[in-house]
C-alpha positions as CSV (number, residue, x, y, z in Angstrom):
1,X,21.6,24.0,14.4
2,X,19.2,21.1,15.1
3,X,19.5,19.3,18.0
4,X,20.4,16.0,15.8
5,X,23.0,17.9,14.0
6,X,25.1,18.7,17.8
7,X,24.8,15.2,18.9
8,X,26.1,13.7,15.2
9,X,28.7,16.7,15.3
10,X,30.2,15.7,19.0
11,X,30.0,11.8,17.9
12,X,32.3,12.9,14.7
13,X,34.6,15.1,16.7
14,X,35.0,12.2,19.8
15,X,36.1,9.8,16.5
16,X,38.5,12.3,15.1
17,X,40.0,13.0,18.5
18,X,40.0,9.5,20.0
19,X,43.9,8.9,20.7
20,X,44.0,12.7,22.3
21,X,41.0,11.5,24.5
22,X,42.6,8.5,25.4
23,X,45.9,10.3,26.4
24,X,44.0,12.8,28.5
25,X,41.9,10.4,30.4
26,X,44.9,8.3,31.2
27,X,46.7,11.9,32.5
28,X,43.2,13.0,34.4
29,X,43.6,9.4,36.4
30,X,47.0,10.0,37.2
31,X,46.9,13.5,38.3
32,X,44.0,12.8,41.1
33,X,46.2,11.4,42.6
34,X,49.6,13.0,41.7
35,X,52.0,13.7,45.2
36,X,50.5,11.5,47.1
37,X,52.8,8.7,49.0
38,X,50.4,5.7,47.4
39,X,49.5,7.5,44.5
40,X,47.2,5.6,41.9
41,X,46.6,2.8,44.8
42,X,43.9,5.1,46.7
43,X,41.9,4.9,43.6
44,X,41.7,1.0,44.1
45,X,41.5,0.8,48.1
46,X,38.5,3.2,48.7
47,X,35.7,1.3,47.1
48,X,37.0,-1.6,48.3
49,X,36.9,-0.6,52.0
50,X,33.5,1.2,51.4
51,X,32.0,-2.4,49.9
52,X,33.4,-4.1,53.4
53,X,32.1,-1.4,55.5
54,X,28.7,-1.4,53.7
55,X,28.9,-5.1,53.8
56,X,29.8,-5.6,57.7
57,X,27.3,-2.9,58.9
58,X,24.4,-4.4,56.6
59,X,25.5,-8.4,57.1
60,X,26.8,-8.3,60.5
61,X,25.9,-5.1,62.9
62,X,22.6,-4.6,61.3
63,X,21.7,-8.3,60.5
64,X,18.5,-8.7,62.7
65,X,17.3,-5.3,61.6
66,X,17.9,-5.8,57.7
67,X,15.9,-8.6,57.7
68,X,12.9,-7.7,55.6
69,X,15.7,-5.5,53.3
70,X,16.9,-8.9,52.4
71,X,14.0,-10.9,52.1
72,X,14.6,-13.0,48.5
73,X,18.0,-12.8,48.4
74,X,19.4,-16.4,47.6
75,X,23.8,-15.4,47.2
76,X,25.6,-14.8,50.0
77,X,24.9,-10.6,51.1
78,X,28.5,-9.2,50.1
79,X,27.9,-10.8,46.5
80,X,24.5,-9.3,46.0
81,X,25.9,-5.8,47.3
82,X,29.3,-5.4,45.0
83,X,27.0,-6.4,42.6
84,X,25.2,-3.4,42.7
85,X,27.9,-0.8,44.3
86,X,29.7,-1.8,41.4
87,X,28.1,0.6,39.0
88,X,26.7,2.9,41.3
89,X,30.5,3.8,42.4
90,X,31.2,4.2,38.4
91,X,27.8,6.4,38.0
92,X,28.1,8.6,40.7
93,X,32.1,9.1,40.3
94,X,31.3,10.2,36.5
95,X,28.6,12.2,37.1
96,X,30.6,14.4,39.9
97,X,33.7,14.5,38.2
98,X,32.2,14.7,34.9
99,X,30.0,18.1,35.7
100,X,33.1,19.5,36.9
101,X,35.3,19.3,33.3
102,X,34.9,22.4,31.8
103,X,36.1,24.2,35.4
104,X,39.0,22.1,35.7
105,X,39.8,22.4,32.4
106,X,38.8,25.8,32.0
107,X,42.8,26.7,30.8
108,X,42.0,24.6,27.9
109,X,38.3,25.7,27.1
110,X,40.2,29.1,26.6
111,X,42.5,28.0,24.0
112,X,40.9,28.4,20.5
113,X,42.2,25.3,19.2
114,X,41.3,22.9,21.1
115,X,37.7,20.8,20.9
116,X,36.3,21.3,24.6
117,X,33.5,18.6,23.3
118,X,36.1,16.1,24.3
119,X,36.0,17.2,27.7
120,X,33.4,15.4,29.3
121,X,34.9,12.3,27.7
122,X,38.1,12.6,28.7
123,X,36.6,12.3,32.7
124,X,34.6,9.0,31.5
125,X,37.5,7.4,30.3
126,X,39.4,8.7,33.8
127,X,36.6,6.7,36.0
128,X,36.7,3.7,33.9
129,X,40.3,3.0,34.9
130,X,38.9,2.4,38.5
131,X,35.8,0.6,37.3
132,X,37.6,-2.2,35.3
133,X,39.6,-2.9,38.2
134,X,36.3,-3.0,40.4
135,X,34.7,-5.6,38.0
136,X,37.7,-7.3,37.9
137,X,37.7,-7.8,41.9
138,X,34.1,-8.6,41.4
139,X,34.6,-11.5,39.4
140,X,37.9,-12.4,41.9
141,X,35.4,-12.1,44.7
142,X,32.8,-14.2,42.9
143,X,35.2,-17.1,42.3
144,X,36.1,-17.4,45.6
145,X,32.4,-18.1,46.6
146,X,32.2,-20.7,43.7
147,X,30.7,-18.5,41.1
148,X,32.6,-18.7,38.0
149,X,32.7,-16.3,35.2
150,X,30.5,-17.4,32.1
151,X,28.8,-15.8,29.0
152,X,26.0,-14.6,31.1
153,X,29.4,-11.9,32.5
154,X,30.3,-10.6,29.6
155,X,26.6,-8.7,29.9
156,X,28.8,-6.7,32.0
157,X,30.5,-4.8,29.2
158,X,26.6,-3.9,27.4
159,X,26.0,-2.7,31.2
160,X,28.7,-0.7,31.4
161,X,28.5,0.7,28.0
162,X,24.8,1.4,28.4
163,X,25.5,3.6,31.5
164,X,28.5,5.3,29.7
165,X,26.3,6.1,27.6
166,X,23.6,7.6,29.4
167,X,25.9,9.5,31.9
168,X,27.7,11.1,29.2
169,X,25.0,12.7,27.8
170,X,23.7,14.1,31.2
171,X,27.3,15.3,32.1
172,X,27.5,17.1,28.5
173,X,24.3,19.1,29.7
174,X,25.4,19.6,33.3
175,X,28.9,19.6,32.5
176,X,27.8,23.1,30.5
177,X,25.3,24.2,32.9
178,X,27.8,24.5,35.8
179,X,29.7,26.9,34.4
180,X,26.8,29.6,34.7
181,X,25.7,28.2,37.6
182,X,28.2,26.9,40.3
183,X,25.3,26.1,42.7
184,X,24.7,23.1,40.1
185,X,27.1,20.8,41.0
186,X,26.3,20.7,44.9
187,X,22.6,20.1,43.5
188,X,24.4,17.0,41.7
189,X,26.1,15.9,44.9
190,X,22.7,15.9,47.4
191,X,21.0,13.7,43.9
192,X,23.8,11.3,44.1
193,X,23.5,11.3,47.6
194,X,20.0,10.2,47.6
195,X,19.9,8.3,44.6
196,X,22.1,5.7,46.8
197,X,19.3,5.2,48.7
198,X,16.2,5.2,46.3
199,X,18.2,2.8,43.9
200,X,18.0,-1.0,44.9
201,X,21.4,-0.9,45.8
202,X,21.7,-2.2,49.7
203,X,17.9,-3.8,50.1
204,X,16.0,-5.7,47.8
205,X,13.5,-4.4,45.6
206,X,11.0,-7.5,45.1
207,X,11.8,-9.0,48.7
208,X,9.9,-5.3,50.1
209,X,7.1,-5.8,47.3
210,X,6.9,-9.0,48.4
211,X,6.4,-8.1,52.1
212,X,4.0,-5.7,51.5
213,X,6.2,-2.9,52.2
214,X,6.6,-0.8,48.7
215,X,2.9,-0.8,46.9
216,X,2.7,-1.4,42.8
217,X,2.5,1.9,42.3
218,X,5.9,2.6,44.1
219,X,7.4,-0.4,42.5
220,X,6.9,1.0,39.0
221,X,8.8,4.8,40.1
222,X,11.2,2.6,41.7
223,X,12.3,1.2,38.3
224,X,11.9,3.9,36.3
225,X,15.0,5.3,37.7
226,X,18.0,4.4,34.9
227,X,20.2,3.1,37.7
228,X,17.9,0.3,38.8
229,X,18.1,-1.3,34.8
230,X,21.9,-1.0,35.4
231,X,22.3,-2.1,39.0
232,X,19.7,-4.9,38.0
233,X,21.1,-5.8,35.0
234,X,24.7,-6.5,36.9
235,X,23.1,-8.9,39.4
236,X,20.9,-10.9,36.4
237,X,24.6,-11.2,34.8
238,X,26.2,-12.3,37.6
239,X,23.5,-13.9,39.7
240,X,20.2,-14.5,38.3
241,X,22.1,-15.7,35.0
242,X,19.5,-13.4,32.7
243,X,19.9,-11.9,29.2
244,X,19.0,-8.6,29.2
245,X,16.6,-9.0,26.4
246,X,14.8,-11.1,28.4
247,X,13.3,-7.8,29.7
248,X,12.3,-6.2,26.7
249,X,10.1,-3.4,28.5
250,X,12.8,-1.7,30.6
251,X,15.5,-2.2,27.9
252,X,13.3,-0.3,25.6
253,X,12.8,2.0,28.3
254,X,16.1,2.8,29.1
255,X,17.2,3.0,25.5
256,X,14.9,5.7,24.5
257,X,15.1,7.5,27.6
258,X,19.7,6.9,27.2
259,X,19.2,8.8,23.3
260,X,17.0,11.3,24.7
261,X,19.4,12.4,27.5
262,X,22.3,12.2,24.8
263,X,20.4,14.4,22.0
264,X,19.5,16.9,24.4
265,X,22.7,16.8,26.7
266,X,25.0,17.1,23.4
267,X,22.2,20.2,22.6
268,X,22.8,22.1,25.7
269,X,26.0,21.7,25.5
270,X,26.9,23.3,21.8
271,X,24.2,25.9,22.3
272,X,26.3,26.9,25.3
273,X,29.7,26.6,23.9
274,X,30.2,29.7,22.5
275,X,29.9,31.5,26.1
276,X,32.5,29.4,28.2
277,X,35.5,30.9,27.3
278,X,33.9,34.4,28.4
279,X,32.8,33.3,31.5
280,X,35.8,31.4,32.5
């Protein structure tokens, strides 16, 4: 079976299977959180306390020290930060959860019936629950400072199907690889962790170039990380007022590199299919 032939095959059986998905993402949210006082509300609160921590420690303890971080950022700090926790929270909650399906679904993976393909989707459609209602305190948070939504926002819904996108075919691959190799998703945690850090997220990427501190050379691994077309894509929607075609070079990029990871995550994964029943 040719690699085209698995992805095409898992697109067809995602269509086919679309209300079951739906139903099972809904019940993935809800469980998380299942006998819990506050229930669904944790999902909500967390990243919202993490954006004011990150905000106050960054903005307010750390202010003097931060300086060069921030060099070139015109917005008040908290807007520039949500900005770009917003789909970093969404990326690194779908990647963990998502590498994790097949185990905690492994009751169904045993049952002959059922299409395990829609597995790693029914996770993606569990974190978006939490993300629309991050974008949506976004754009609150936004019009409080004066910034209203316009058409340059609805970029955020190409954003966030571009990194659906491209994290679904990654968690296809890993999501299959961790089932012969537990060690893999603690692998995944220690790249998320750093990936915070490398990815533009809490300083500013062309106030350090600027500044002499991050050389040409460095600039151009920086952004060949996907994360930094998404996380820079949200603030060009929401600040810099830029369509992302007006960056042809790293959307061509990241679209080539998005059906690569898809082709060869939906690969890996139906060349592996066939054993995870055994070994669960």
């Amino acid at each position: 079976m040719s690699k085209n032939f698995a992805c095409v095959e898992i697109v067809k059986e995602l269509i086919e299977n679309r209300k079951l998905v739906f139903t099972l993402g809904k019940n993935d949210f809800k469980t998380k959180y299942a006998g819990q006082y506050l229930g669904i509300v944790w999902a909500f609160v967390q990243p919202v306390i993490t954006v004011l921590v990150y905000w106050f420690v960054f903005e307010k303890a750390l202010n003097q020290g931060t300086r060069i971080t921030k060099a070139g950022i015109e917005v008040p700090y908290v807007l520039w930060l949500i900005a770009g926790l917003v789909p970093w929270f969404y990326f690194s909650e779908l990647m963990a959860q998502g590498t994790s399906a097949l185990i905690d679904y492994n009751y169904l993976v045993k049952k002959v019936v059922f299409n395990i393909s829609t597995l790693p989707v029914v996770k993606m459609i569990s974190s978006l629950f939490v993300h629309f209602f991050f974008v949506a305190f976004t754009l609150f948070l936004y019009c409080l400072y004066g910034n209203y939504p316009d058409l340059y926002t609805l970029q955020l819904i190409y954003y966030s199907v571009a990194m659906s996108i491209f994290i679904l075919g990654f968690i296809y691959a890993s999501s299959a690889i961790v089932v012969f190799f537990r060690d893999f998703s603690q692998v995944i945690s220690i790249a998320l962790q750093v990936g915070m850090w490398v990815t533009p997220i809490m300083w500013n990427l062309d106030g350090m170039v600027t500044a002499g501190r991050i050389g040409k050379t460095l600039e151009i691994i920086i952004k060949l990380n996907p994360m930094y077309y998404i996380v820079n894509g949200y603030r060009e929607s929401l600040i810099s007022k830029v369509w992302f075609w007006e960056n042809p070079t790293l959307t061509i990029y990241y679209w080539g590199l998005t059906i690569f990871m898809f082709v060869f995550g939906t690969s890996v994964f139906r060349k592996l299919k066939v054993h995870f029943a055994d070994v669960l």
